[in-house]
C-alpha positions in Angstrom: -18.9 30.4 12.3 -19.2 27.9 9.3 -18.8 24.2 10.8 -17.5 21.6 8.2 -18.9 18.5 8.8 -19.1 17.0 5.2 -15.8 15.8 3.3 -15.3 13.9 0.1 -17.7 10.3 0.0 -15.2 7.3 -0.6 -15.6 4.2 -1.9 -15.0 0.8 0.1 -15.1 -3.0 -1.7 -13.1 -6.0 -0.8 -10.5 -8.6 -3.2 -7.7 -10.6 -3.0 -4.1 -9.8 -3.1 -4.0 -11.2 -6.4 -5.9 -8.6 -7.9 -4.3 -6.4 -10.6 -4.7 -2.8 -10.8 -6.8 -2.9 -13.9 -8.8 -5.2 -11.7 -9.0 -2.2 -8.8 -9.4 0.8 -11.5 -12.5 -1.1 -13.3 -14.3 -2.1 -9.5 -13.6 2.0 -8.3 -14.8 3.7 -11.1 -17.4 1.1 -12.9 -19.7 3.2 -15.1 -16.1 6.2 -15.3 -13.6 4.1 -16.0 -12.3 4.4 -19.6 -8.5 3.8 -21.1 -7.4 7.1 -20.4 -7.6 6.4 -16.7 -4.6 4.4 -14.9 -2.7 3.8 -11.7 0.3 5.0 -10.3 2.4 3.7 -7.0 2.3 5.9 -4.2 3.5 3.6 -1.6 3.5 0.0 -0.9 4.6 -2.5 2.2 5.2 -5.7 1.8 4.5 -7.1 5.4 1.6 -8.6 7.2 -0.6 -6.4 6.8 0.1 -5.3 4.0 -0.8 -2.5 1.6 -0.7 -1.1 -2.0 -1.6 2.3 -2.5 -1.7 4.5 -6.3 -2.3 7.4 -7.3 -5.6 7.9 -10.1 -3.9 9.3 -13.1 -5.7 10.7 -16.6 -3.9 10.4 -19.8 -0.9 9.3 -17.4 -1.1 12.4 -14.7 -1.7 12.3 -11.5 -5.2 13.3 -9.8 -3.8 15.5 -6.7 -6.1 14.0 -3.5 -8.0 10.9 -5.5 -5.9 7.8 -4.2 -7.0 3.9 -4.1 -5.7 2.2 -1.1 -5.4 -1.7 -0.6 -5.2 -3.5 2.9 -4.8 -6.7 3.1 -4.0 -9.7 5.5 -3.5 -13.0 4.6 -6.4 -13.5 1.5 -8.1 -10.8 2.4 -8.4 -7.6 1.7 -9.9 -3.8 2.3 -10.0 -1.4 -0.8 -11.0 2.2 -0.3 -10.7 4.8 -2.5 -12.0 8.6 -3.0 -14.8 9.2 -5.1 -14.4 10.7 -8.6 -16.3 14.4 -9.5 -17.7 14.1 -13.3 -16.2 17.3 -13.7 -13.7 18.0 -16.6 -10.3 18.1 -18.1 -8.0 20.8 -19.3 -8.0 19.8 -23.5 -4.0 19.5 -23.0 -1.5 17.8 -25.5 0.4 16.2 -22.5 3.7 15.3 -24.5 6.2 14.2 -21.2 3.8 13.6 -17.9 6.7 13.7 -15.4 6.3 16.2 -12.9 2.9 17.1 -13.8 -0.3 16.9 -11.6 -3.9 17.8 -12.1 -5.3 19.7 -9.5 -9.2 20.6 -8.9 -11.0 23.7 -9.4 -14.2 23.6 -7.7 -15.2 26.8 -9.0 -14.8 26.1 -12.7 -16.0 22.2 -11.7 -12.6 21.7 -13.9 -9.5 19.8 -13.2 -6.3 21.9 -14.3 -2.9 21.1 -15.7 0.0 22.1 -13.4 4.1 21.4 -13.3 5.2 20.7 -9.8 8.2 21.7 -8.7 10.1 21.9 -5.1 12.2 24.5 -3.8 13.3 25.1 0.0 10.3 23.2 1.4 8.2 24.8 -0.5 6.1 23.4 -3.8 5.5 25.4 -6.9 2.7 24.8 -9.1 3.0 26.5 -12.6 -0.1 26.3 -14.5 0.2 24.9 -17.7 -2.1 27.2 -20.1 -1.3 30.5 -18.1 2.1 30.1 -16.7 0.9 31.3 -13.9 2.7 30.1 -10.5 1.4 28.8 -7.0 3.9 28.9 -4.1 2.4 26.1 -1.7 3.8 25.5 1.5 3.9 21.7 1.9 5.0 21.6 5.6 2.9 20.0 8.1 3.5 22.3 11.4 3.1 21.6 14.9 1.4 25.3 16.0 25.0 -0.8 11.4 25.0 1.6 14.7 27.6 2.5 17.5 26.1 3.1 21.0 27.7 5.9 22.9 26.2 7.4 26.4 24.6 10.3 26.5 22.4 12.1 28.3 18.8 13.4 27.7 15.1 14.2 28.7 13.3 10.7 29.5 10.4 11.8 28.2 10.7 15.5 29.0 11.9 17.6 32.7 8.7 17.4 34.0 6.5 14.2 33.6 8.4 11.7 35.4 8.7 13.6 38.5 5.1 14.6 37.9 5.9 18.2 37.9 3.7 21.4 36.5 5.8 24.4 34.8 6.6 26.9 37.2 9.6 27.2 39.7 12.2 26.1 39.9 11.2 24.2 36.4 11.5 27.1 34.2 13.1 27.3 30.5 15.2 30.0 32.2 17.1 30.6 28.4 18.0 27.4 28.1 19.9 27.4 31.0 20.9 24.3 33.2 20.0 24.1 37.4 20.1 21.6 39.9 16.8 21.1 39.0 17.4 19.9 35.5 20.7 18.2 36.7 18.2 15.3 38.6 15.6 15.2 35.3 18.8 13.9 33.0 19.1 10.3 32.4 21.8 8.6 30.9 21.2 6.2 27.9 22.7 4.3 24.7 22.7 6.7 21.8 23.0 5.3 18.3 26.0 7.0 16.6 28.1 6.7 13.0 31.5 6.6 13.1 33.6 9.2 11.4 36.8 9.1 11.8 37.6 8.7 15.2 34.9 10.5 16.4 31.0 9.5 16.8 28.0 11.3 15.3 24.4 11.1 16.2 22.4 9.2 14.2 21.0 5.9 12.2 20.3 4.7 8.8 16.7 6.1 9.7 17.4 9.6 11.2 19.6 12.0 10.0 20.9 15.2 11.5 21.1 17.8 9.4 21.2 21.8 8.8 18.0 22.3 6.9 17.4 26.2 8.2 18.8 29.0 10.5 19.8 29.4 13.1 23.6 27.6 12.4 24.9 25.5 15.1 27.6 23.5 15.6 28.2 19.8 14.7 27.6 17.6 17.2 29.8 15.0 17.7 32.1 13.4 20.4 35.5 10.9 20.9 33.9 9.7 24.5 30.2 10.3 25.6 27.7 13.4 25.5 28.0 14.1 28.6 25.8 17.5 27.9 23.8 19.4 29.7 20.2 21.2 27.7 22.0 24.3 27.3 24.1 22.9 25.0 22.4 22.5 21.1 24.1 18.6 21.5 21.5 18.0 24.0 18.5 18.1 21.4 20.4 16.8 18.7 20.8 13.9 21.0 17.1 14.0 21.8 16.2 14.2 18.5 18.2 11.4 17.3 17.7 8.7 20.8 13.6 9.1 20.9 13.3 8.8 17.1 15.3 5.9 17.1 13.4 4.4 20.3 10.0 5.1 18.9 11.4 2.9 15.8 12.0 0.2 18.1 8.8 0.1 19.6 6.9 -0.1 16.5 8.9 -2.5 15.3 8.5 -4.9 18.3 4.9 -4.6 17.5 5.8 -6.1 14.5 4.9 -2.4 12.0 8.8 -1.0 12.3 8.5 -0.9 8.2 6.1 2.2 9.3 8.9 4.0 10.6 10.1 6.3 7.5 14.0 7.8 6.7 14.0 11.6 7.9 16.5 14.5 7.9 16.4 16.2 11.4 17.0 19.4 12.6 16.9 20.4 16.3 17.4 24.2 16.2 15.9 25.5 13.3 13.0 27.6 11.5 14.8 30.9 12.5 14.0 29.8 16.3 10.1 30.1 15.6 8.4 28.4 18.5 7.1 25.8 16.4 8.0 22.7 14.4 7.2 21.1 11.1 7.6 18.2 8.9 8.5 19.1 5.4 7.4 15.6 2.4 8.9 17.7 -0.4 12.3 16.6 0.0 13.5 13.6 -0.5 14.2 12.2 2.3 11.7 14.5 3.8 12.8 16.9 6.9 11.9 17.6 10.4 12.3 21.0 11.9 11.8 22.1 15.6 11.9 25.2 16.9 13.9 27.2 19.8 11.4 29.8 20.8 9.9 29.4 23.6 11.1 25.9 25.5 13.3 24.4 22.6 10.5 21.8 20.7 13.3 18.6 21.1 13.2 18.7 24.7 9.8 17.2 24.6 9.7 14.1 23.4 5.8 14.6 22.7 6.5 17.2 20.1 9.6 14.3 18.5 7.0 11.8 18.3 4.5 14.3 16.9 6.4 15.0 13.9 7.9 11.6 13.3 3.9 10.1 12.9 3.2 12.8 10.7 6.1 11.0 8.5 5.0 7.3 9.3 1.3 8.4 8.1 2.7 10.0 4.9 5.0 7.7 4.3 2.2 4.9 4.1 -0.2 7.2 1.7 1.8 10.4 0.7 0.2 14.1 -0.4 -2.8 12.7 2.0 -3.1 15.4 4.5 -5.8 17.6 2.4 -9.2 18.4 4.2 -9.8 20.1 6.8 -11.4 17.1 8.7 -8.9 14.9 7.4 -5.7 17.4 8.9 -7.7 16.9 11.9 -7.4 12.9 12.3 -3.8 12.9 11.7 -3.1 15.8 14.0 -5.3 13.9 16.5 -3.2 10.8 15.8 -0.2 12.0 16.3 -0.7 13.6 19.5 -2.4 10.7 20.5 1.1 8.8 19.6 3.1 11.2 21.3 1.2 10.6 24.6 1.3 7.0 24.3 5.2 7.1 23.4 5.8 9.2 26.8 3.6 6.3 28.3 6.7 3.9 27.7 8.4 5.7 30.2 5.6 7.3 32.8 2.2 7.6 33.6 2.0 11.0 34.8 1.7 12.7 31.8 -2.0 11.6 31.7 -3.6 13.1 28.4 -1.4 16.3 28.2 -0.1 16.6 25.2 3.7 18.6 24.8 4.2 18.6 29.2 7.2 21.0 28.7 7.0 22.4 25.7 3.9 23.6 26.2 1.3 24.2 29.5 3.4 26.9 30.2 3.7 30.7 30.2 4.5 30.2 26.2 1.4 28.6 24.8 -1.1 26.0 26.3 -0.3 22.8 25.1 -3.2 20.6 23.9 -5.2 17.8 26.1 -6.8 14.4 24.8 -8.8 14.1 28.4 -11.7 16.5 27.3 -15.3 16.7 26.5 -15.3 17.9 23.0 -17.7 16.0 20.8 -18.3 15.9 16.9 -19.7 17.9 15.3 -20.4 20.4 18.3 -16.8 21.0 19.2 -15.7 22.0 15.2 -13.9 25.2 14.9 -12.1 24.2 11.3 -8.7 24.2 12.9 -6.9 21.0 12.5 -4.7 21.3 15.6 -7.6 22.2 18.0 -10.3 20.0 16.3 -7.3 16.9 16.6 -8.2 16.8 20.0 -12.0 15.2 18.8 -10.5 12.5 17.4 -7.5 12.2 19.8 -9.1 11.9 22.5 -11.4 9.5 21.0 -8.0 7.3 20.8 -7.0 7.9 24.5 -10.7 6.8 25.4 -9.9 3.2 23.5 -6.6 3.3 25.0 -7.8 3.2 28.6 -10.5 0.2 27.3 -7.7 -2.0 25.2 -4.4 -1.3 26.5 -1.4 1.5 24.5 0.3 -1.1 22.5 -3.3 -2.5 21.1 -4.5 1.1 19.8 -1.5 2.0 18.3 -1.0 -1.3 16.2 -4.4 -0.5 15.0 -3.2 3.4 14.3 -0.3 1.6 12.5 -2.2 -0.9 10.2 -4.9 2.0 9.4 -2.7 4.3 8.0 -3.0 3.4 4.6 -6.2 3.9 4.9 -6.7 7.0 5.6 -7.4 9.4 2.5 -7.4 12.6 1.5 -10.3 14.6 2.2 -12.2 11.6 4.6 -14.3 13.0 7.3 -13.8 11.7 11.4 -16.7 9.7 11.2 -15.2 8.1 7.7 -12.2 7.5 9.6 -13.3 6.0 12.7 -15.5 3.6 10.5 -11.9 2.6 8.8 -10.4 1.8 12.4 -13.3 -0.3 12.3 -12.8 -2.1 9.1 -9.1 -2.5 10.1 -9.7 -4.1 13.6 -12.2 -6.4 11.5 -9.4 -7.2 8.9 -6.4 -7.3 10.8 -7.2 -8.4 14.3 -10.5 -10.6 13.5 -12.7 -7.5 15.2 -10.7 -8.0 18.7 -11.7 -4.5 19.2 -14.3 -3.2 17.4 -16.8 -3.1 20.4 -14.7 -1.2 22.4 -13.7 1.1 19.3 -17.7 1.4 19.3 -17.7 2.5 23.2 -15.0 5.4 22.9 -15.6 6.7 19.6 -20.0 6.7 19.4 -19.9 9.4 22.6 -17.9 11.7 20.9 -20.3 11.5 18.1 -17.9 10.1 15.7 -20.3 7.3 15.0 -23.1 9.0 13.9 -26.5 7.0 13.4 -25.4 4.7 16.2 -27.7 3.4 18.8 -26.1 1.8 21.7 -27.4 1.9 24.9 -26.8 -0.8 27.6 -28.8 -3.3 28.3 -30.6 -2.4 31.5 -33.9 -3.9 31.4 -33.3 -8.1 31.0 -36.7 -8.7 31.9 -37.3 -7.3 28.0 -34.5 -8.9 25.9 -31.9 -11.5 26.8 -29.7 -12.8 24.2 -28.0 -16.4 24.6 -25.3 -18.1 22.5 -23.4 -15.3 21.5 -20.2 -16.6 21.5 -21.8 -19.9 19.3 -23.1 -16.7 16.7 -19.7 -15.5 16.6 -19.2 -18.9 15.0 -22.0 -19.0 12.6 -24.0 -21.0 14.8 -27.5 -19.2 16.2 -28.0 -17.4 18.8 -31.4 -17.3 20.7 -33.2 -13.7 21.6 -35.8 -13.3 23.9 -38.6 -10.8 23.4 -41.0 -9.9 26.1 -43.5 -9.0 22.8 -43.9 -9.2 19.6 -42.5 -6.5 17.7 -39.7 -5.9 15.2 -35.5 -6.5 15.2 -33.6 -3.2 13.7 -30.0 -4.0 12.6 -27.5 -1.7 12.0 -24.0 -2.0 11.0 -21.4 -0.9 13.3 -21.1 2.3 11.1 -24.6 3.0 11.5 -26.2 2.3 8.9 -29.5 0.0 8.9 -29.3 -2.9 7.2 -32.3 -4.7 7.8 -35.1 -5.8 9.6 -36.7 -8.9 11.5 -40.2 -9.4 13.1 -39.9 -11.4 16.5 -43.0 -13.2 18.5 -43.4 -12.9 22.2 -40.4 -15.5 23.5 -37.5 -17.4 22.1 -36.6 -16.3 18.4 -33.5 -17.4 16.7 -30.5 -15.4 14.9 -28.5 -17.4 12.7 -25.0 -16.4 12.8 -24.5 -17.4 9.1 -26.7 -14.8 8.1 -24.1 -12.4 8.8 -20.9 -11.0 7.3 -17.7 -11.1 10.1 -17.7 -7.8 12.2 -20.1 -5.9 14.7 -23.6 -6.0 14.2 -26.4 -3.8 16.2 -29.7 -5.2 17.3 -33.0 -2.7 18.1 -35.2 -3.6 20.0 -38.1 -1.5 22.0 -35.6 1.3 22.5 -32.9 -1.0 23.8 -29.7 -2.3 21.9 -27.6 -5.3 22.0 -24.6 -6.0 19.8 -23.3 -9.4 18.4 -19.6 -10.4 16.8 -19.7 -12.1 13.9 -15.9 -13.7 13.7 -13.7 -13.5 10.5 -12.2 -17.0 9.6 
């Protein structure tokens, strides 16, 4: 099998939030740029961090997948943007651009004219010379409020009790059992009022009927006192752990990541799958009844609802294999650190009821796979690369830590990037946003999995050959002292892996001067052996 392991090159430089987009368009494209190129918003945040991210248009169009992103924090910022093909343009007299988009032809190294349009989640691309149509299916699968007590899954049947699938814990058609009757927990769900009755819901999540099958309404006068084989009980679900996960990103202080969605807990004809849909506006979530019903696990809730946090922060960004890959990977790394609020048995499985079971076999971010020897071109298998890469950090730095870092990247990450590409931006973030807190230990979970390639780090086993003194005074710009055991010559490497430079040394004490050096992680070679040094931002 074909392995793809090469994605679109990007291109990364720093400014200041004051920086105009004319400013952005003329630093991206230098030697490219002419009048006919512009910018359009794609999506924009006004906290700390914050971000800016456009669309590149020609002759005032779109570019479908080439995006600038900006990052910044306090004076600072991170720009990266995809790289631009020299290829050409469709001769087109574009008399009203709304609704158009260019899209690439890498056959005919040509970028083409097409209208977009939407219809019932799907998008329709008419080409503009031809009239020739594309049906596209946009959706991203999974293969004031009143507080009213209800009942649910707290994160699912089976993790807190630290249970496996298998009797008595069986779907069973949906049917209730003592067994489920001790796995229910009551809670505060948010609700509208209507009347004088109370609906599930907040100005953030929706229910809704967006496809078959048709259930009823769910609302109450008193509390949902439910039981799961009721379609209440995943409304309620639905509605209480998308509202909770809300809550928890915002006490992290990125609750502006959380985006507006339609839900819908029994729908796409009772496939046993689920799917986020960005066409729409607001854009939908589906899960599926076949199988275990998908909203009875909070994993596959979560799953879904980061799909619409990442595309909310850079939309039509999930193109590339690779790149499907990382968000897949992040969002079942989000879903397993969401369930983490609540227990700890769930260890890396991913989807503990809704999946692991007789129906299909879940996914799991405690594994061996490594980049690129693991690739098999699917994105929901080759998520777990880069997933588990995240539960690796987690266990070093703690839930919360790695997924304020997942939340500040996500502007970041553009179309068509690579794992490696993107695991470099985590670094770039940490080094932005939290002053490079974590970009050692970002190193240590993500270089074994390969997704640092280029990297040498080994420990430092041998300090009879190289001790290093000071560091914390390098970190400062001061120097920090290195001793050799020989004379030889200093390697350095960024964190990314790419050499930078090197240093001869005499036999003894030699000197590093921290002001040499730009804030972030820097690698040291020596004889075989490695040593790193953090260079702080101010």
């Amino acid at each position: 099998m074909f392995l793809q392991t090469t994605g679109q090159s990007i291109t990364q430089f720093s400014c200041t939030p004051e920086s105009s987009p004319d400013f952005l368009l003329k630093r991206w494209l230098g030697k490219q740029y002419s009048l006919s190129y512009g910018l359009a918003s794609a999506s924009v945040s006004t906290n700390n961090p914050s971000h800016h991210s456009y669309f590149l248009t020609y002759r005032g169009v779109p570019l479908n997948g080439i995006m600038v992103s900006r990052l910044c924090k306090g004076q600072m910022c991170l720009v990266v943007a995809n790289e631009l093909s020299t290829c050409n343009f469709e001769t087109n007299n574009i008399a009203n651009p709304q609704k158009l988009f260019w899209f690439y032809d890498s056959s005919l190294c040509l970028w083409q004219l097409f209208r977009v349009s939407t219809r019932s989640g799907f998008e329709i691309r008419t080409h503009i010379q031809t009239n020739t149509a594309q049906t596209i299916n946009r959706r991203i699968f999974f293969s004031p409020d009143t507080l009213i007590p209800a009942r649910i899954f707290n994160p699912d049947p089976l993790s807190p009790g630290n249970f496996v699938y298998g009797q008595p814990q069986t779907d069973a058609g949906d049917s209730n059992s003592n067994f489920f009757e001790q796995q229910y927990r009551w809670i505060k769900l948010p609700c509208h009022i209507s009347g004088d009755s109370f609906i599930p819901g907040t100005t953030r999540v929706q229910l809704a009927a967006i496809s078959a099958p048709a259930t009823p309404k769910t609302f109450t006068k008193t509390s949902f006192a439910h039981n799961r084989s009721q379609p209440s009980f995943e409304d309620a679900m639905a509605v209480y752990h998308l509202h909770r996960c809300y809550q928890w990103w915002d006490s992290l202080g990125f609750g502006f990541r959380a985006d507006t969605v339609l839900v819908d807990a029994h729908a796409l004809g009772g496939a046993d799958e689920s799917a986020y849909n960005p066409t729409p506006n607001p854009p939908t979530i589906e899960w599926g009844t076949g199988g275990v019903d998908d909203a009875e696990d909070a994993d596959a809730l979560i799953h879904e609802y980061t799909h619409a946090a990442i595309q909310g922060a850079l939309p039509r960004s999930y193109q590339g294999t690779q790149r499907q890959s990382i968000e897949e990977g992040i969002c079942d790394f989000m879903a397993v650190a969401y369930s983490r609020l609540w227990t700890l048995n769930q260890g890396g499985r991913v989807y503990n009821w809704d999946g692991h079971n007789i129906f299909w076999e879940g996914r799991n971010l405690e594994n061996s796979r490594t980049f690129p020897a693991s690739l098999t071109n699917q994105p929901h298998t080759d998520g777990q690369i880069f997933g588990a890469a995240l539960f690796d950090l987690m266990q070093e730095c703690g839930r919360d830590s790695v997924v304020k870092l997942l939340l500040a990247a996500m502007p970041l990450l553009l179309p068509n990037i690579t794992m490696p590409q993107a695991a470099q931006l985590l670094i770039k973030t940490d080094s932005l946003v939290f002053g490079s807190k974590y970009n050692w230990p970002i190193v240590k979970a993500f270089f074994p999995r390969g997704l640092l390639p280029g990297l040498a780090v080994h420990d430092l086993i041998n300090q009879k050959k190289m001790q290093v003194l000071n560091s914390r005074g390098f970190s400062m710009g001061e120097k920090a002292l290195f001793w050799a055991d020989q004379p030889g010559v200093i390697n350095i490497y960024t964190v990314s892996g790419q050499k930078v430079n090197n240093l001869k040394v005499s036999q003894g004490w030699n000197s590093l001067n921290g002001n040499d050096f730009q804030p972030g992680i820097w690698i040291f070679e020596f004889n075989g052996l490695s040593f790193k040094l953090h260079k702080a931002a101010f």
